[in-house]
N, C-alpha and C positions, 0 to 999 in steps of 0.2 A: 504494500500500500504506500502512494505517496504520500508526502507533507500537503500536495492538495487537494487529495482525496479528503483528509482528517479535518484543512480546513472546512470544504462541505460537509461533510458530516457536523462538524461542530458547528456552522450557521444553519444544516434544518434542524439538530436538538433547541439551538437557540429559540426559533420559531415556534417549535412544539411546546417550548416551557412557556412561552407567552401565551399562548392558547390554554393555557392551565392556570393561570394568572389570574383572581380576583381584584389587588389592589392595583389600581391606574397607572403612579407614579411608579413604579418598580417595574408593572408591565410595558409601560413608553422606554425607560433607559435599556430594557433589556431589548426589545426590539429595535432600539436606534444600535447596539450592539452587535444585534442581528444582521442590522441594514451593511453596517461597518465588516463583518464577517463574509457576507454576501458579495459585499462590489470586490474588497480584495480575489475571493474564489473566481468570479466571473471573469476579474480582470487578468489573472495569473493564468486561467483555461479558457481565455477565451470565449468564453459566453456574455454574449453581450445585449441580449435580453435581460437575461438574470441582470448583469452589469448597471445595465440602463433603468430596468425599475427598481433597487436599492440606490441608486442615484439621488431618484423622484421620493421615492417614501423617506429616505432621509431629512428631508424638510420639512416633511408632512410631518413625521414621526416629532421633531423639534417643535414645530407650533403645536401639536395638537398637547405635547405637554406642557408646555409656556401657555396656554389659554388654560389650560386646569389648573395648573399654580396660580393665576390671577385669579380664577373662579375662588379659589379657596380662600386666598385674600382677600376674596370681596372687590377686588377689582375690577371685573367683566361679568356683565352679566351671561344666562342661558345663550341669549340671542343674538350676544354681539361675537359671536366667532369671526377670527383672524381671515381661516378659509373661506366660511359659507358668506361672508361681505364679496372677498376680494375673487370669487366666485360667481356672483348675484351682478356684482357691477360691473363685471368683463364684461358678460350679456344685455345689455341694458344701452338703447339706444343713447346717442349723448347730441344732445339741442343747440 
């Protein structure tokens, strides 16, 4: 077995432990970990789908736990997410 076999292996367990995951903040760091283990494999074999979406969910994975730590703060409400604005207003004719 190689060193890139073991890293795939070790980013889909990553995967699978966050899928087993209840608390939020534990579950985001371990899949931006994930994201982190994924681009390297992709990028070492070559797979550049895998590659390209641990790229994307990496930012994703970043906001979506920076709007729960505001939430928790009291700083942002349900409805003001980072994504679902900068989402909502890409589509949105402009006058």
């Amino acid at each position: 077995m190689l060193w890139i076999d073991l890293l795939g292996y070790a980013a889909s367990v990553s995967v699978l432990a966050t899928f087993c995951m209840n608390a939020m903040v534990p579950l985001r760091i371990l899949a931006l970990c994930s994201n982190v283990l994924f681009v390297g494999y992709g990028y070492f074999d070559h797979l550049y789908p895998v590659l390209i979406l641990h790229l994307i969910l990496f930012p994703v994975n970043v906001l979506r736990l920076l709007e729960f730590q505001l939430r928790k703060q009291g700083k942002l409400q349900h409805s003001n997410s980072f994504i679902v604005k900068s989402i909502s207003a890409s589509g949105q004719k402009r006058t």
